[in-house]
N, C-alpha and C positions, 0 to 999 in steps of 0.2 A: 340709537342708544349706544352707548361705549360698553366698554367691557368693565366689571365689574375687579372692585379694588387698584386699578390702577392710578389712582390718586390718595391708597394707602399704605404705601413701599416706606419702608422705615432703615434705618440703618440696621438694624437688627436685625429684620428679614433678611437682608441683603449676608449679614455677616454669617447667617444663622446657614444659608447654603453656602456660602464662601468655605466655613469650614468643613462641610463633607465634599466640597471640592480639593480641599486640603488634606482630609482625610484619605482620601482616593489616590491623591498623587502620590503620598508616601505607601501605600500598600503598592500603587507599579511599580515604586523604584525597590522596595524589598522581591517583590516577583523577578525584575531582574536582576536581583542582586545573585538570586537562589536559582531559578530555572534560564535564566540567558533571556535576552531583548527580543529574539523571535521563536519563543517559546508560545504553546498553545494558553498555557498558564498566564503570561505575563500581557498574551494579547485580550485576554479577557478581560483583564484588570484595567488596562488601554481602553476597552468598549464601554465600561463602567464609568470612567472617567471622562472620554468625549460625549456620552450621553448626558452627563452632569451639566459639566463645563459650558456648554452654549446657552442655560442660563441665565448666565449672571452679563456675559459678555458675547459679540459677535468680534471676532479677532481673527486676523489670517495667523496667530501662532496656535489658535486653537482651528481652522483650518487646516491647516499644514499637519497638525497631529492626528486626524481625521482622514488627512490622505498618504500618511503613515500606516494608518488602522488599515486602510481598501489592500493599499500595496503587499501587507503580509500578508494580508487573510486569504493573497490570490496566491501567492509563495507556500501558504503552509496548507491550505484547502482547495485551493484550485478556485481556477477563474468560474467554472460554473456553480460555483459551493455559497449557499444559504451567507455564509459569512460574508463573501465580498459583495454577495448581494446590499447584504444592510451595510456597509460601507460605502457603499455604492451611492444609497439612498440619502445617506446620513452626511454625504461630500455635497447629493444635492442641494441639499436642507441648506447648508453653511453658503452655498453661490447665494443662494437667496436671501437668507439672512445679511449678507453682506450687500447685497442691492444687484447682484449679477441672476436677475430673473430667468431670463432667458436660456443662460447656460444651465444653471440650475435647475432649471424646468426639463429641459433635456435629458438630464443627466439621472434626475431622477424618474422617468419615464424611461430609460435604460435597465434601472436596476427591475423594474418590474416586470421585466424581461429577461436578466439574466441569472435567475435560478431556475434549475429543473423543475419542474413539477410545482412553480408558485403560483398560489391563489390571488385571488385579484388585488390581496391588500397588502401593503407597504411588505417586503421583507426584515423586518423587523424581528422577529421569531428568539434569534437567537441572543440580540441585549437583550430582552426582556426576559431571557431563562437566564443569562448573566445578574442582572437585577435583580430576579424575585432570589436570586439561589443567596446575594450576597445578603436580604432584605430576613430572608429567613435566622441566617446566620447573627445578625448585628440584635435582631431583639431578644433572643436566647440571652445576649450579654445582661449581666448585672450593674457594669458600667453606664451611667448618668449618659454621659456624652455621647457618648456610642447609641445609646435609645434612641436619642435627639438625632445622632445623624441618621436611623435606621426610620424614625418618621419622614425627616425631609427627603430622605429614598424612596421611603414608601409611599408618598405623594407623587411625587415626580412618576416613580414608573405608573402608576395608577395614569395620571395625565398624560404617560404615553399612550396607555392604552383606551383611554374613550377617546384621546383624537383620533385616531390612525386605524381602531379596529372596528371593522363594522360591528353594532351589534350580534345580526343573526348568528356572524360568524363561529363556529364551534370554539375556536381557540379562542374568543376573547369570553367565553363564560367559565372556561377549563382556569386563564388566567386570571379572572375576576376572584373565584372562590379559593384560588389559591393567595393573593394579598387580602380577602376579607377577613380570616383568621388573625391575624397578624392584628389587625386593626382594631378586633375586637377583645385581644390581651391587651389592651389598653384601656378599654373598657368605651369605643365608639364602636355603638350599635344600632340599626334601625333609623331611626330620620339622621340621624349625625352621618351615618356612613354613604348615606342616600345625598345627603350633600356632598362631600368630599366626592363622590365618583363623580356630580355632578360642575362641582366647581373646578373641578381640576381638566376641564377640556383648557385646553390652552387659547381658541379661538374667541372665547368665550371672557375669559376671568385670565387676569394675570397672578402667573405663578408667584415672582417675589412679594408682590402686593397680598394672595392669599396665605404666602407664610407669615409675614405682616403682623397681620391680623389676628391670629392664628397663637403667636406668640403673644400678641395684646390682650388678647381674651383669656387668658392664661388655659390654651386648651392643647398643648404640648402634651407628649407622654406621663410627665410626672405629677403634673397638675390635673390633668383629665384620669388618673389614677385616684390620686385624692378624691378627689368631688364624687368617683362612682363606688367607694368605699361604703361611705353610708348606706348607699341604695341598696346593697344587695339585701333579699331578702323583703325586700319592701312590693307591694304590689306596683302597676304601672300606676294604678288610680292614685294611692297614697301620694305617688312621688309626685303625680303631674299638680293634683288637686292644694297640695302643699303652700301656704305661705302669701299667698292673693287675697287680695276681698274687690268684689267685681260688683261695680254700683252703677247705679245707672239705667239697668237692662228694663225693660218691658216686654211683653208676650208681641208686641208691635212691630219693634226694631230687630228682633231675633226670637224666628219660633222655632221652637224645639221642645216635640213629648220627655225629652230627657231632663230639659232644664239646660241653659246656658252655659255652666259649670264644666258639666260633662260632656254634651256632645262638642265645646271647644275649651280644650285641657289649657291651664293657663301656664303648662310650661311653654306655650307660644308666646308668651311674654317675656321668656328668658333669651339669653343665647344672641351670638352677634349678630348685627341686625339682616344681612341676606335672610341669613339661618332664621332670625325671627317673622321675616316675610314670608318664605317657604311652609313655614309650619303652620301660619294661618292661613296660608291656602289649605294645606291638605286637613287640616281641624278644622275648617270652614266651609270643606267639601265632606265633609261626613258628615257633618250637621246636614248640608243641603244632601244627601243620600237620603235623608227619613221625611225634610220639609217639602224637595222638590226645587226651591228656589229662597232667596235674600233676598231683601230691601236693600236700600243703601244702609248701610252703619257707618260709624265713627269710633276708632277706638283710641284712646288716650291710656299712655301706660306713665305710671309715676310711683316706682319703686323707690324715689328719695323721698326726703325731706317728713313725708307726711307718713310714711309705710308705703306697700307695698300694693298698689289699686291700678283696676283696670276701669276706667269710667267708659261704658258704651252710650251713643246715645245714636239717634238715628230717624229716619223718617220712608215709610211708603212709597212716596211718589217723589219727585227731582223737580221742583218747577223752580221759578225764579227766587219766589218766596222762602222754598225750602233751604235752597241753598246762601240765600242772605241767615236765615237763625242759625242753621248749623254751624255758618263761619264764625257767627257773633259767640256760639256756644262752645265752640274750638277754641276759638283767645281765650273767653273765659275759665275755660277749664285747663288749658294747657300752662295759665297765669299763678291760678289759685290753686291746683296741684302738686307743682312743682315738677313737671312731665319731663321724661327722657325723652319721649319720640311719641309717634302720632301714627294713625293708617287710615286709609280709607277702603272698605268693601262693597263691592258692587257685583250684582248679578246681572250678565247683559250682553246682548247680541254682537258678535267681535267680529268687524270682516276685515279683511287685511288691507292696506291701503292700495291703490294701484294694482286690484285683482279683480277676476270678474268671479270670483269663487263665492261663492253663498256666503252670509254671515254663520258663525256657528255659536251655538252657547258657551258660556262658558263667567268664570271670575275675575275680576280687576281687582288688583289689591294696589293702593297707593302707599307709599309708604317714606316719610322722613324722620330722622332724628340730626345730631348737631356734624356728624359726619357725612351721611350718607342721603341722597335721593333717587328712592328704589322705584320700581311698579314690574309689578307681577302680573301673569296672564296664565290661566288654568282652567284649559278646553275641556269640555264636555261633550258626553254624546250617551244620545239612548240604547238602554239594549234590554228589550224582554220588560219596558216601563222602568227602568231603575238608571240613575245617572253613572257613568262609568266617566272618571275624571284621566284626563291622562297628568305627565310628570309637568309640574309647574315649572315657567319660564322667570325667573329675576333677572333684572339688568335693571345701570343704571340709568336712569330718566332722564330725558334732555328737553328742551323748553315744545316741541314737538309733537311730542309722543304723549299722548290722553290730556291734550291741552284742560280741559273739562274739566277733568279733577285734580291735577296735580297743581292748576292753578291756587286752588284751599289752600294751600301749603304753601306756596313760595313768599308769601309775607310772614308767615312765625319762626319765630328762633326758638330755644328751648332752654328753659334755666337749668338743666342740670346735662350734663354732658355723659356719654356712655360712660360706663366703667366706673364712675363714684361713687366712694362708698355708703353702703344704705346706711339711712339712717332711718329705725322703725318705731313707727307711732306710738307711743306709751297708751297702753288703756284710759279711757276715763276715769273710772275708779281709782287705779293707781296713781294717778295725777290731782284726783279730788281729794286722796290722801297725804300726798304731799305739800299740798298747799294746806292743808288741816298743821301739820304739822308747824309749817313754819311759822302759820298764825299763831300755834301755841308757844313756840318759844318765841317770838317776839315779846307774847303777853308777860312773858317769866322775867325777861329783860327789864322792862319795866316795873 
């Protein structure tokens, strides 16, 4: 599987950190304008900026500025000091980046060595108190632009921190909860923020492609501000329950004492589509907390044309048979709805290919719309009778990977494309009226 978003890098994304790389460069050149070139001030604003900067580009003038960084920080903190340690590491990074593996591999296997008293992970420590301190500073502002450069900040150091810090590590939950805040005066809380910590490994998802995105979905500061205005005040139920009608379902294809509705909230039908896969894993794993286990299902989402429906349909067992109607019931619904995108769920034994490791349980989620071909995986395990899910895996799908089911999919397209605008079903009633009407003034004409 590839990394996720790297086939949705937009000029936009691109220009969208381009300018807090711009933003960056004029604050070093005011630091030495004010404290001198090898000031502690002005080399901070330096660490700021080559942590940005590689980015957007791999460049030996953004090298050279990197080995600028190492060379003061041994001048003004000494060669055993935390600073030229992560300079150290962060020259390594750029050999590499540049295709000089070797050296770089070195080099930064050096640095993990040459701070006092460093723990086993990258020396990093110290951009990342330079970033969270500048990241604090930029969302205070009331300034538009300055917000916008204080998210694409606060993305970035976030994606420093799940590549490079271990979990258990104490210092990456001390710096976790210290950019959470920040994230959540924006009004991303709970699954949105569980994503972001998520999407932003760098190993994983590419960073200009999930600013992209990001900026496509209009979920920016000022926009994701908007949209959480209404909510407050609101219950989670109200909001999730809000604005769906979900047809389809039988007690067969999806059981649950709570009813369909509830135990899987249909704001898993909103939201860009990783982010829509993700959420119906984990609203699909709370269902199976109470059922135990899923059938296969089918979900078809079709917020245009018609209003705003989720059509499930689905079957018990998987034979040949089953999987020729469901296809046939897939074109047909995804024809006559006017569908954005499609998924497929399955509960089912996962063993990894080329291991001699047990199968474990766990969910498959398949999942396409007109951009994207996703599949999810969300292991299971028992404890005490009760399923314990751990954090679900998204990536994109390659011809490969769950040949089985992803095959359903590679012949449909989709008539309506993400991001267009709804247009919602008028009532019956309201439309038996209007046709009343017009019948009457026709008769009047006459």
């Amino acid at each position: 599987m590839n990394r996720l978003f790297e086939d949705r890098t937009t000029p936009a994304g691109t220009q969208a950190i381009q300018n807090l790389i711009d933003y960056l460069a004029e604050d070093l050149n005011r630091s030495i304008e004010v404290h001198g070139e090898k000031s502690p001030d002005a080399l901070q604003c330096l660490l700021r900026l080559i942590s940005i900067e590689q980015t957007i580009e791999r460049s030996e003038k953004t090298h050279d500025r990197i080995r600028g960084y190492f060379t003061m920080s041994e001048e003004i903190y000494g060669p055993r000091s935390r600073e030229a340690a992560n300079g150290l590491f962060l020259l390594g990074r750029s050999h590499v980046g540049l295709g000089r593996f070797e050296e770089g591999a070195l080099i930064i296997e050096q640095s993990l060595s040459r701070a006092e008293d460093q723990p086993s992970w990258p020396p990093i420590e110290p951009m990342m108190e330079a970033l969270c301190q500048l990241l604090e500073n930029l969302q205070k502002e009331p300034n538009s632009e300055k917000v916008r450069h204080a998210f694409v900040l606060g993305l970035r150091t976030l994606s420093w921190l799940v590549t490079f810090f271990p979990t258990p590590a104490p210092v990456f939950a001390l710096l976790l909860e210290r950019i959470r805040p920040v994230f959540e005066s924006w009004g991303f809380t709970k699954d949105v923020w569980g994503w972001f910590v998520r999407r932003c490994h760098w190993r994983n998802n590419s960073f200009i492609g999930l600013i992209s995105v990001l900026l496509e979905e209009g979920m920016f500061p000022s926009e994701a501000q908007k949209a959480n205005v209404a909510r407050d005040g609101e219950s989670d139920e109200s909001h999730l329950l809000e604005g769906f009608e979900i047809v389809g379902v039988t007690e067969e294809h999806w059981e649950s004492s709570e009813g369909f509705s509830k135990a899987f909230p249909v704001s898993a039908a909103k939201g860009e589509f990783s982010l829509r896969v993700e959420r119906l894993l984990a609203e699909g794993c709370r269902c199976l907390s109470t059922t135990g286990g899923v059938p296969q299902v089918f979900l078809v989402f079709s917020p245009h044309f018609i209003g705003t429906r989720i059509t499930a349909f689905g079957t018990g067992t998987w034979s040949n048979a089953d999987k020729v109607l469901c296809a046939k019931t897939l074109r047909r619904v995804i024809a006559e709805n006017g569908a954005d995108s499609a998924m497929f769920l399955a509960w089912a034994d996962i063993r990894v290919p080329e291991s001699d490791d047990p199968a474990q349980e766990g969910v498959i989620v398949v999942g396409r719309d007109e951009k994207s071909f996703l599949a999810g995986i969300q292991f299971a395990r028992k404890n005490d009778g009760k399923y314990v899910f751990d954090e679900p895996m998204v990536k994109v799908a390659d011809d490969n990977f769950l040949s089985e089911f992803t095959s359903q999919f590679s012949e449909f397209t989709f008539p309506v494309k993400p991001g267009a605008k709804t247009l919602r079903r008028k009532p019956a009633k309201k439309k038996a009226k209007m046709r009343a009407k017009k019948m009457v003034k026709k008769g009047k004409r006459k």
